[in-house]
Z-matrix of the N, CA and C atoms (Angstrom, degrees):
N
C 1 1.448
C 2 1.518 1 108.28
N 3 1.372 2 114.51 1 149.40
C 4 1.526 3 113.37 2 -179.22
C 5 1.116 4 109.83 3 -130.84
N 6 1.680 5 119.54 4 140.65
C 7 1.385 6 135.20 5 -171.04
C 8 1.142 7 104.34 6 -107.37
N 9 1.539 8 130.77 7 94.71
C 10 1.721 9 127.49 8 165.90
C 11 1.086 10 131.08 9 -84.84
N 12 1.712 11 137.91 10 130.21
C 13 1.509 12 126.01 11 -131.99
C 14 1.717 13 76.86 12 -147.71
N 15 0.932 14 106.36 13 169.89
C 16 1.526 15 130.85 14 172.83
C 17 1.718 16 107.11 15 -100.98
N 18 0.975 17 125.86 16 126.09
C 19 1.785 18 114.18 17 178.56
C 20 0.787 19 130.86 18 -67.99
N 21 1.926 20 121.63 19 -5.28
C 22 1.033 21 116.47 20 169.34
C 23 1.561 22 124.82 21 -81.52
N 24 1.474 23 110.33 22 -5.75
C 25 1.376 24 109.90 23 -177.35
C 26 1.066 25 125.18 24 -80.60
N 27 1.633 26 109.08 25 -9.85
C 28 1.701 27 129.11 26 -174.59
C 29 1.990 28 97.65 27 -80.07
N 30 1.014 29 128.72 28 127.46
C 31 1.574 30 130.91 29 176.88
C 32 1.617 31 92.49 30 -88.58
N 33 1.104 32 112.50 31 -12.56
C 34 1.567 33 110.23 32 -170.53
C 35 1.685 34 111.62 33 -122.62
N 36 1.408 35 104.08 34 -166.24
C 37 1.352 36 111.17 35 168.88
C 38 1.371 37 99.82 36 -100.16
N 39 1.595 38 126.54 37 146.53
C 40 1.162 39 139.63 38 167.44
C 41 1.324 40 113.58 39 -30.63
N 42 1.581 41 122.09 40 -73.54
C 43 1.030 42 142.60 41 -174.03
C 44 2.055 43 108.14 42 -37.98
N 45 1.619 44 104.03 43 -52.09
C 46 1.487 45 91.39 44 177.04
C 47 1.787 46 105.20 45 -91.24
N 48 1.308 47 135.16 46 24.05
C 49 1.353 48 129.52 47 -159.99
C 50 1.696 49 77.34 48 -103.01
N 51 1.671 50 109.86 49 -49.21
C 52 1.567 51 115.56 50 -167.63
C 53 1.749 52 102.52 51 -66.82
N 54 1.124 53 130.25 52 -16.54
C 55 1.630 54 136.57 53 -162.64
C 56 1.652 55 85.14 54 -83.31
N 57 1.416 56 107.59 55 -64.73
C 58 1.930 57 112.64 56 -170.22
C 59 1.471 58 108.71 57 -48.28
N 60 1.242 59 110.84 58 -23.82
C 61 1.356 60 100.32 59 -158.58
C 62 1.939 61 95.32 60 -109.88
N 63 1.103 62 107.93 61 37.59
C 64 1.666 63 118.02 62 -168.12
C 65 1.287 64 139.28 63 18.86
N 66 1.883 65 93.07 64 72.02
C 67 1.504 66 117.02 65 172.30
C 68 1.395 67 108.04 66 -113.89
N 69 1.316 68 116.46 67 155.42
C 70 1.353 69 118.32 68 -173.97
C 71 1.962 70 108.34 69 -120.57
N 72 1.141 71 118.12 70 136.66
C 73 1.242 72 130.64 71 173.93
C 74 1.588 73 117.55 72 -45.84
N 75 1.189 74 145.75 73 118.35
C 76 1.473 75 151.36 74 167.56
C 77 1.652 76 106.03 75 -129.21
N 78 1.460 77 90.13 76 138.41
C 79 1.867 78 97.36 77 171.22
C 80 1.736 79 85.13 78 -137.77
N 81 1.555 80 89.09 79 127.80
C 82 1.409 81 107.68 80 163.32
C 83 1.403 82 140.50 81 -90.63
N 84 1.455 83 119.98 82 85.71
C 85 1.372 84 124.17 83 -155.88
C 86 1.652 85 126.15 84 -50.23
N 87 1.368 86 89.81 85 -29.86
C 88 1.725 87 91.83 86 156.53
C 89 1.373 88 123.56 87 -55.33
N 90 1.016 89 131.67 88 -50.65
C 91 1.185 90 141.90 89 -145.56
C 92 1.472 91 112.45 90 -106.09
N 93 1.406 92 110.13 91 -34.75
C 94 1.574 93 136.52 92 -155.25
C 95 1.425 94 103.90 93 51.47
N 96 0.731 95 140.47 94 47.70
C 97 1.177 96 142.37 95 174.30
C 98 1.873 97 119.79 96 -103.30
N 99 1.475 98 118.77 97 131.64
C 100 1.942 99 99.37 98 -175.80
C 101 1.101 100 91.72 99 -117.46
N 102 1.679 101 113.47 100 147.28
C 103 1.352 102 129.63 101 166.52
C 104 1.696 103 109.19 102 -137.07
N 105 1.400 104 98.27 103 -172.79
C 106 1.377 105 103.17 104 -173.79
C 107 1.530 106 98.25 105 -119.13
N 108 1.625 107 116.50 106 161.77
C 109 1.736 108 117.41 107 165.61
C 110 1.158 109 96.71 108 -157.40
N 111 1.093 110 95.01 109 166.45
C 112 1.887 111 124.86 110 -155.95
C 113 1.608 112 93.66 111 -136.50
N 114 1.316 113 129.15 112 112.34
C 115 1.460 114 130.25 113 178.51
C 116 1.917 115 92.71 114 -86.29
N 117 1.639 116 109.25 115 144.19
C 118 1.373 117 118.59 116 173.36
C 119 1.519 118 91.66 117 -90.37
N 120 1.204 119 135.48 118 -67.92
C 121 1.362 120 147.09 119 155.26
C 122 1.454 121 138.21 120 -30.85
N 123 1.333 122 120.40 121 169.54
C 124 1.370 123 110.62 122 147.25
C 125 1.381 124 124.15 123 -95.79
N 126 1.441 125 101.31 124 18.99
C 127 1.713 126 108.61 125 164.24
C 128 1.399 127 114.15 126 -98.84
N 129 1.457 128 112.19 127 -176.37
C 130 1.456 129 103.05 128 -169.75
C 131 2.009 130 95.78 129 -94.05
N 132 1.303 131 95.60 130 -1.45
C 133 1.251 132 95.70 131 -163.17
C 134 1.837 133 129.71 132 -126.13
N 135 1.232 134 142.48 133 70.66
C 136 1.712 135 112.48 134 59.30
C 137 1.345 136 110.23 135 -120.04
N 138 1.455 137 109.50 136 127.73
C 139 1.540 138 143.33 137 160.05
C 140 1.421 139 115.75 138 -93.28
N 141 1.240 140 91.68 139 129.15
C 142 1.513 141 109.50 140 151.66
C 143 2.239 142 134.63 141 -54.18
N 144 1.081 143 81.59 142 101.96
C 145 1.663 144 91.63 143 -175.49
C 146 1.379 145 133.94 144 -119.18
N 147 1.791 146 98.41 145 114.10
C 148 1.302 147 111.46 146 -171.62
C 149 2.103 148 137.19 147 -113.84
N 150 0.866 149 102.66 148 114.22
C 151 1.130 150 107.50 149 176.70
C 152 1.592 151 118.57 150 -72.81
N 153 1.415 152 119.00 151 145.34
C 154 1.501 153 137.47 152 -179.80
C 155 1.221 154 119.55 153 -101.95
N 156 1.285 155 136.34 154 126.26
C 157 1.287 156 123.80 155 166.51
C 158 1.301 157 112.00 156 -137.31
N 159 0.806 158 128.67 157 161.20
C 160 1.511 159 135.65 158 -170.63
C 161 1.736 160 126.01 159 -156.72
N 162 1.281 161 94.61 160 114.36
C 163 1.819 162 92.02 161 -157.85
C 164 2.070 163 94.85 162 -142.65
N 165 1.324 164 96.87 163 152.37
C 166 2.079 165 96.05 164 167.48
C 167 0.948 166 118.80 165 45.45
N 168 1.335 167 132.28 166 11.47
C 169 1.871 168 137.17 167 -158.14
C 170 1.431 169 129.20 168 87.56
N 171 1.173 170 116.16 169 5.97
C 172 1.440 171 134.06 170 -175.70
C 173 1.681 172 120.08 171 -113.54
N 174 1.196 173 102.26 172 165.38
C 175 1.373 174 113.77 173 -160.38
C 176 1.200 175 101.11 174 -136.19
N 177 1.682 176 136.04 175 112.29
C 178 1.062 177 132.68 176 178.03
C 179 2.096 178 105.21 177 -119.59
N 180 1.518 179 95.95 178 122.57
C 181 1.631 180 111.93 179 174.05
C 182 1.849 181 96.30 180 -86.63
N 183 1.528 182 104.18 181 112.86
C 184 1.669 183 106.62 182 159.55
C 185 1.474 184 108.71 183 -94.83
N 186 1.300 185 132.86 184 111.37
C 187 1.493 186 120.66 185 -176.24
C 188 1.578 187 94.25 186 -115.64
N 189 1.211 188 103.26 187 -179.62
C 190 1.888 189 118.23 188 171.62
C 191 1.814 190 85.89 189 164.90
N 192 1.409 191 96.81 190 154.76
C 193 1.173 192 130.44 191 164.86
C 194 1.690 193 122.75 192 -65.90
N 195 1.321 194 127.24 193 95.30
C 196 1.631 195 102.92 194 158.29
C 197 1.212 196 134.41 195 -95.80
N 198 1.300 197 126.12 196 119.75
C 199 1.574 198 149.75 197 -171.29
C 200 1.480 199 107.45 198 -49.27
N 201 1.654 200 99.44 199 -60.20
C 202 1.669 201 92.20 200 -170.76
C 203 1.915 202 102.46 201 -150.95
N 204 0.812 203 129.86 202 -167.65
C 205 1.364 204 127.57 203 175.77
C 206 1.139 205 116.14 204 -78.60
N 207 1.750 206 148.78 205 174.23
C 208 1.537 207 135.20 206 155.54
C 209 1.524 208 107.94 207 -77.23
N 210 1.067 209 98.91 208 135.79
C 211 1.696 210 122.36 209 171.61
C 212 1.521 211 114.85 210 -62.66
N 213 0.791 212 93.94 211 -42.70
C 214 1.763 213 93.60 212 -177.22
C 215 1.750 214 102.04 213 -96.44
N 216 1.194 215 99.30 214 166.76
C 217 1.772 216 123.89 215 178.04
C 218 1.615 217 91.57 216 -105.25
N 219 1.613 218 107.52 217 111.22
C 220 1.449 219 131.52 218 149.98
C 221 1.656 220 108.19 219 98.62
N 222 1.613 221 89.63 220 23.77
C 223 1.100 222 108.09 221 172.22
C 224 1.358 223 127.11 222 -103.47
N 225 1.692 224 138.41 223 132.23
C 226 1.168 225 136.80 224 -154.30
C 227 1.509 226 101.56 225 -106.84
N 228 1.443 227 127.63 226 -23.99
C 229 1.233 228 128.39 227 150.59
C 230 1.322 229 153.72 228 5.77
N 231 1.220 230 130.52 229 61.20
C 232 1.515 231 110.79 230 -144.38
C 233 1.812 232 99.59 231 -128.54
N 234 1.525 233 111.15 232 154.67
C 235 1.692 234 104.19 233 156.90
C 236 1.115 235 115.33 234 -54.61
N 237 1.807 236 138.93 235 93.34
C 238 1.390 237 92.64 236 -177.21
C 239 2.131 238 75.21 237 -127.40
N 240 1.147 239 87.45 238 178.26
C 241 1.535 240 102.13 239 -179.11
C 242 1.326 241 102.46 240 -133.41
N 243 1.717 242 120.10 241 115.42
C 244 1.442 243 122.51 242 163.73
C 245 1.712 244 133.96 243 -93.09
N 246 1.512 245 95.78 244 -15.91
C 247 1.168 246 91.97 245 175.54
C 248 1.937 247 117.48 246 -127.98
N 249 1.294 248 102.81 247 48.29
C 250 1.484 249 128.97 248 177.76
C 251 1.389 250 131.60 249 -56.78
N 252 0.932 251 139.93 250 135.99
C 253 1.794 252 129.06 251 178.55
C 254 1.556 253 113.89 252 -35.00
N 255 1.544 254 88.35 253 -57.48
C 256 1.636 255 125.81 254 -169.07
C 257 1.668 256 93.15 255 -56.92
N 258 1.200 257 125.12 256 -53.95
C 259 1.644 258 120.95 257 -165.41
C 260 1.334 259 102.78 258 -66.20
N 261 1.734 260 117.94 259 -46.65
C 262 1.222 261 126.05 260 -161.86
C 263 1.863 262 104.41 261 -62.36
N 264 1.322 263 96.75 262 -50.99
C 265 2.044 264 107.62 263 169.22
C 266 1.187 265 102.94 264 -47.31
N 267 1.497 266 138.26 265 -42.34
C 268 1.663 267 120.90 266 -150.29
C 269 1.691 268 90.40 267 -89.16
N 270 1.477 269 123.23 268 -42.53
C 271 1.169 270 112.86 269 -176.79
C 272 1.597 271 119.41 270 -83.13
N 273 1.423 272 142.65 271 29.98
C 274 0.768 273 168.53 272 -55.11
C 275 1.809 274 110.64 273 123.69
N 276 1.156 275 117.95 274 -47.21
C 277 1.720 276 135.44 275 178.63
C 278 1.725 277 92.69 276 -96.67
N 279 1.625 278 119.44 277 -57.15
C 280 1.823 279 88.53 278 175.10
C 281 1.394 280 126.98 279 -101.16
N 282 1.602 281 118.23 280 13.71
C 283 1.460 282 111.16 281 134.43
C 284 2.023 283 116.38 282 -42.13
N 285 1.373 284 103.87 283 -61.43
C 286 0.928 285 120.41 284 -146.13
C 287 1.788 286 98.73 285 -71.41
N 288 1.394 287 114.13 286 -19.86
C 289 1.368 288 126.12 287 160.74
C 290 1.720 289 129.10 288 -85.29
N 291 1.743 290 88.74 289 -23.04
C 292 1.590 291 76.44 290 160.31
C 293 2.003 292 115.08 291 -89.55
N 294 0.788 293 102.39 292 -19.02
C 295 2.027 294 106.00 293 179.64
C 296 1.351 295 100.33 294 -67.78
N 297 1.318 296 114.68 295 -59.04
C 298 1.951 297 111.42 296 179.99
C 299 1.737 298 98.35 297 -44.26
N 300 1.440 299 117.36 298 -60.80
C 301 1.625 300 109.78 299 -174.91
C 302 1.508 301 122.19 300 -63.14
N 303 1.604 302 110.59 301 -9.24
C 304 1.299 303 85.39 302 -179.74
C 305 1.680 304 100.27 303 -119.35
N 306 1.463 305 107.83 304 2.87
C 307 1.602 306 95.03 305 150.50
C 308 1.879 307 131.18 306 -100.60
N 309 1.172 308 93.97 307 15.06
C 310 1.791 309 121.73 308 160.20
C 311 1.272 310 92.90 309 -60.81
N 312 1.526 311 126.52 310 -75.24
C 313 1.332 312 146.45 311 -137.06
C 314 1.406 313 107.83 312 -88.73
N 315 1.074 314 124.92 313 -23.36
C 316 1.537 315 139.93 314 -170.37
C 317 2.186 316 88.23 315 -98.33
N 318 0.961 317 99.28 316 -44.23
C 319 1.462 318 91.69 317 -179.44
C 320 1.562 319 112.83 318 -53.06
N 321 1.465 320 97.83 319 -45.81
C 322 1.585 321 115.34 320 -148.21
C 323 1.994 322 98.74 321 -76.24
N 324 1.407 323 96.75 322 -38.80
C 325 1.808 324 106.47 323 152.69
C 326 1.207 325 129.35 324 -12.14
N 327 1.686 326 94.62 325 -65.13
C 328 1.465 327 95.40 326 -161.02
C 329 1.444 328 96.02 327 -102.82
N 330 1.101 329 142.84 328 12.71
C 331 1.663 330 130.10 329 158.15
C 332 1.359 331 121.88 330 -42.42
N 333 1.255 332 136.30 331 140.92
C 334 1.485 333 149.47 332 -146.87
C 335 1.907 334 87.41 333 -140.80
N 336 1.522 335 83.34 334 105.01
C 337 1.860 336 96.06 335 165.03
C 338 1.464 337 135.43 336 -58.17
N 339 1.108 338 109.01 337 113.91
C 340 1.440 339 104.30 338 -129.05
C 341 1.960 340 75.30 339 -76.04
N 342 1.296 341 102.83 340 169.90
C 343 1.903 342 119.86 341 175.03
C 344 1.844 343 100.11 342 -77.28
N 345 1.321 344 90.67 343 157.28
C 346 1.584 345 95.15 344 -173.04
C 347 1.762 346 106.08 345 -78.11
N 348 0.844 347 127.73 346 167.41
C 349 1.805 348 127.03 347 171.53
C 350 1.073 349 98.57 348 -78.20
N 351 1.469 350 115.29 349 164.83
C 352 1.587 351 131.75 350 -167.98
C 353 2.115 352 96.33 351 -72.42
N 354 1.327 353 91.43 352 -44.45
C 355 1.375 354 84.67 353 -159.94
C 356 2.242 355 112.31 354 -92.34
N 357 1.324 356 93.02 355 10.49
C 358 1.518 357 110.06 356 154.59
C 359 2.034 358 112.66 357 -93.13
N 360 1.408 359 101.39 358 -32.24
C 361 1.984 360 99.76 359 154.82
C 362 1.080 361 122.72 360 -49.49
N 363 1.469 362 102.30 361 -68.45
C 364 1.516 363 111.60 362 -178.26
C 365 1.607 364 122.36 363 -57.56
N 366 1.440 365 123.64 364 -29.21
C 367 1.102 366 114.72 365 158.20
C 368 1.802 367 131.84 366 -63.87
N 369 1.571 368 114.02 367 -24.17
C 370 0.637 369 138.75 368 -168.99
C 371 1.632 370 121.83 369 -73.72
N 372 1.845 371 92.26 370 -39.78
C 373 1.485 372 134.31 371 175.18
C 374 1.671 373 134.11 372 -72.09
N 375 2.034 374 77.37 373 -14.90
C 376 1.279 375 78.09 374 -168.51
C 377 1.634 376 115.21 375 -81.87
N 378 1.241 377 114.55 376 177.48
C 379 1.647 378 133.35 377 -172.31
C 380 1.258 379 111.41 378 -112.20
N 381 0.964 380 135.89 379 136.32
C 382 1.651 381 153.15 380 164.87
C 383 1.622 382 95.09 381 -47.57
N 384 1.852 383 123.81 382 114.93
C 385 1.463 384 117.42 383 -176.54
C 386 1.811 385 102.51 384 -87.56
N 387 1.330 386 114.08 385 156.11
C 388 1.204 387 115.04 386 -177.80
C 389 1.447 388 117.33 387 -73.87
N 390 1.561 389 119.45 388 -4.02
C 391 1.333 390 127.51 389 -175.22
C 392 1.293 391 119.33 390 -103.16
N 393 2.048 392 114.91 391 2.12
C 394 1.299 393 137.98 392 -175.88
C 395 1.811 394 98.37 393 -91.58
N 396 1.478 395 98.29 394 122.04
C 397 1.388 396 109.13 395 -175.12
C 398 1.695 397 112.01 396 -67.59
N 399 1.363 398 122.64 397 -19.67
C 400 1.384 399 107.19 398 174.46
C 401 1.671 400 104.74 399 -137.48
């Protein structure tokens, strides 16, 4: 399943937006190819696995589920499940993490600086006295 975002909604770079939200970095030397995974377990196996792309101003999340590893050598084959409960929920959780961040940021916008206190002026105001030895 794929999550397409606008880039401006990301406050960050993809790469650490997918880290916060506890994915871990993989580059696949076969392939050269880098993605991200999300272990369900304390096995490596089945994780959540996501690809990045980024094209025209947009941000596209490729996720799917992998079940188990490929069986064969040089094989691209895998359990994976793309259109799953489980996939549909996780992308669903970083929608729901990118809207909290970009109504953080939209909040933080419109804040009005607040004026200094009278007695942060007056410190501010003050003058070097002629009876101060240095």
């Amino acid at each position: 399943m794929k999550l397409t975002i606008h880039s401006n909604q990301l406050m960050e770079s993809p790469t650490n937006f997918l880290r916060r939200a506890g994915y871990a970095y993989i580059h696949d030397r076969h392939s050269g190819q880098s993605s991200f995974v999300r272990r369900l377990t304390r096995d490596f196996y089945p994780r959540l696995h996501c690809y990045v792309f980024e094209q025209g101003g947009q941000i596209t999340f490729n996720l799917h589920l992998d079940q188990r590893p490929t069986r064969y050598a040089g094989q691209t084959a895998h359990a994976g499940e793309y259109d799953s409960p489980l996939v549909q929920e996780e992308l669903d959780r970083l929608q729901a993490m990118i809207d909290r961040q970009s109504n953080t940021n939209q909040s933080f916008a419109n804040v009005v600086k607040a004026e200094p206190s009278p007695f942060a002026k007056a410190i501010a105001d003050k003058k070097k006295k002629s009876w101060w030895p240095f």
